[in-house]
N, C-alpha and C positions, 0 to 999 in steps of 0.2 A: 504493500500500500504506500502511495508517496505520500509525501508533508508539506507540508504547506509552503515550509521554505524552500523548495525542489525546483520551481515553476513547470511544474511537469504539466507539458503542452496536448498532452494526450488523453486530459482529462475532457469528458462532454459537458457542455456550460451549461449551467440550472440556476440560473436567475434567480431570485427573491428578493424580499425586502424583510427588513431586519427594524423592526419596531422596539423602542423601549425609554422611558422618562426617568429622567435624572435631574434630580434638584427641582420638580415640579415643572420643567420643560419636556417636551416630547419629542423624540426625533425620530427620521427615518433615513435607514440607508440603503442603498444597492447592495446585494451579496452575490456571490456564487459562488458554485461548486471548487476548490482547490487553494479556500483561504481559512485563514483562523477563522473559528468557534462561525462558520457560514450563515447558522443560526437561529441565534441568540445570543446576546453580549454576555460575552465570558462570566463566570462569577468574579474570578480574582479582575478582573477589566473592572469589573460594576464596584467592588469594597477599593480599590485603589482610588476610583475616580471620588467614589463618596467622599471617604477618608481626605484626598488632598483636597477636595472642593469646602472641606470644612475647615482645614487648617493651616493650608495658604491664604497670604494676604494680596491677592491680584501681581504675581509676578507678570513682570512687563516683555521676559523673552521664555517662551517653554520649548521643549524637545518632547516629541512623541515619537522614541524607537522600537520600532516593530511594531508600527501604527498600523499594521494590516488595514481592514476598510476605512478606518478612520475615526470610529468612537472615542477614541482619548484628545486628541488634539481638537476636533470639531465641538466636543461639550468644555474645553476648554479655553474656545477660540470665544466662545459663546459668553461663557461664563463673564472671562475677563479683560476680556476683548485684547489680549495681547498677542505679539508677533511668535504666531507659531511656525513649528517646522516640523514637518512629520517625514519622517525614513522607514522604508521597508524593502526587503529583499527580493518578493514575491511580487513579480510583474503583475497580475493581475489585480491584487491586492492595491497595489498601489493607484490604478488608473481608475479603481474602484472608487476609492479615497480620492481623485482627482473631481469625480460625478457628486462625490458627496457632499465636496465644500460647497459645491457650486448653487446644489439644490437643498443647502443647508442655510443659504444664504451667510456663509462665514467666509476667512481670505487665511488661508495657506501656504507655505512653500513644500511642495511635496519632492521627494526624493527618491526613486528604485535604487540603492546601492545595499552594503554588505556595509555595515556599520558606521559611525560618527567621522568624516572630513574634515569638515570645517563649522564654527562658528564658536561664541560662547553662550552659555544660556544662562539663564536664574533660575530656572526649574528645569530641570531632567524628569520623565516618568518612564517607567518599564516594566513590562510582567514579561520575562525574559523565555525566551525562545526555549525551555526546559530538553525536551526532543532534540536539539541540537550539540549537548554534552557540555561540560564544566571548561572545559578550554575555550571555545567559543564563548559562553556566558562568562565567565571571566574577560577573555580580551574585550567583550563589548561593556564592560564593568571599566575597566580601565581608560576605553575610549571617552566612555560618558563624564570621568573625573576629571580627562583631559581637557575638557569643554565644559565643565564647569566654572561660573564666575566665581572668583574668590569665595563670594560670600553667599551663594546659589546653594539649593537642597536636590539632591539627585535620590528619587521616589523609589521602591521597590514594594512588588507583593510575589511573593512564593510560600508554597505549602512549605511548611515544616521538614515531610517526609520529600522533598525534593530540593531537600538543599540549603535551608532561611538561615539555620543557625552556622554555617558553614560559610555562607555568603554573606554573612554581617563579621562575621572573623577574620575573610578574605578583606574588607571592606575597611576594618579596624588597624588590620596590615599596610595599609596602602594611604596612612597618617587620617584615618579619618574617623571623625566620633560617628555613631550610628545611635539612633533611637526608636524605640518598638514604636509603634504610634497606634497598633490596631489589630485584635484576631479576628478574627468570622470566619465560620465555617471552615476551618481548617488552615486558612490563609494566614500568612503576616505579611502586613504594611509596616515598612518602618523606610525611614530616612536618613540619608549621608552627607554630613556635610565636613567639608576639608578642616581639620583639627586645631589648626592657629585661628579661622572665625570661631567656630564656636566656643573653644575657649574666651575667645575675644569677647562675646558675646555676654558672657556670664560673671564679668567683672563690673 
C-alpha cells in the first residue's frame, strides 16, 4: 500500500470534500484519494490546532509543515490573519491546498518540496510525518529550529506510543526548553522554544 508521502501516481482520484468547524468557524476542503487523513481532519490535526489557537497570541509569521490539504495553515490564516506558508511533499496534497486557500477565501505561500529552505517564522506547527521513521522526523525537527525566530514557538502533537517522550529529549538536546501544553486522546501537544528566550523570558 503506498503513503501518502510517495506521490504515487497510480493511485484512481476520488474527490470529496472534507467538512469540519474549528473555533466556531466552519470550513470546507477539497480531498482525495492519496493524501493525509483524505477524510476527516486528523485527530492529532484537530487537538494541535485547538490547543495553539488557545495559547498563541496572533503570531505575525506561521509554518504549516506537512500541510497536506491545508487545515492547519488555512484555520490559521483565518484565525490570525498572519503571513503563512505551508510545505508539503505530496504533489497532490499540495495543489489541493492551492484550491483551498482560494475557496477559503484566505492568502498563502504554498510549497511541494521535502522539508524547510528558506524563511524565519514565529510559529512552526507539525504532526510529523510518523510512517516516515525517526531520521527523517528528526532532520525535519532540526530544519524547523533552523527557521525559527529567536524568540518563535515551534508546535508539536505525537502519541506517546510513537515517539512524544523521545522527541521532547531529542528536542531538549538540541538547547531547547520544551513544554507539555496538552493530552487528548492519547496525543501530546507541547512546545519548543530555543533555550537562551525562554530562559530570557522568565526573568
Amino acid at each position: 500500500m503506498s503513503q501518502y508521502f510517495e506521490n504515487d501516481k497510480t493511485l484512481q482520484d476520488k474527490p470529496q470534500i472534507l467538512s469540519f468547524q474549528i473555533n466556531g468557524k466552519s470550513y470546507r476542503l477539497h480531498s482525495n484519494s492519496g493524501v493525509f487523513s483524505k477524510d476527516k481532519l486528523d485527530t492529532g490535526t484537530r487537538i494541535l490546532l485547538e490547543t495553539v489557537l488557545k495559547e498563541e497570541n496572533r503570531p505575525s509569521s506561521v509554518l504549516d509543515l506537512g500541510c497536506g490539504i491545508g487545515p492547519v495553515g488555512i484555520v490559521c490564516q483565518k484565525e490570525w490573519d498572519a503571513r503563512v506558508t505551508m510545505i508539503d511533499i505530496n504533489e497532490k496534497a499540495v495543489e489541493l491546498a492551492k484550491k483551498n486557500i482560494v475557496e477559503n477565501y484566505v492568502q498563502a505561500h504554498v510549497f511541494c518540496q521535502d522539508g524547510v529552505r528558506e524563511g524565519q517564522f514565529e510559529c512552526i506547527l507539525l504532526n510529523p510525518p510518523i510512517r516516515t521513521g525517526k531520521k527523517v522526523i528528526y532532520r525535519l525537527f532540526d530544519e524547523c529550529l533552523e527557521h525559527l525566530e529567536n524568540d518563535g514557538r515551534f508546535w508539536l502533537v505525537m502519541r506517546k506510543q510513537h515517539g512524544a517522550q523521545s522527541a521532547i529529549q531529542y528536542l531538549e538536546e538540541k538547547e531547547c526548553t520544551v513544554r507539555k501544553v496538552n493530552r487528548d486522546k492519547g496525543f501530546w501537544v507541547f512546545v519548543a522554544q530555543k533555550k537562551s528566550i525562554a530562559q530570557a523570558s522568565r526573568i
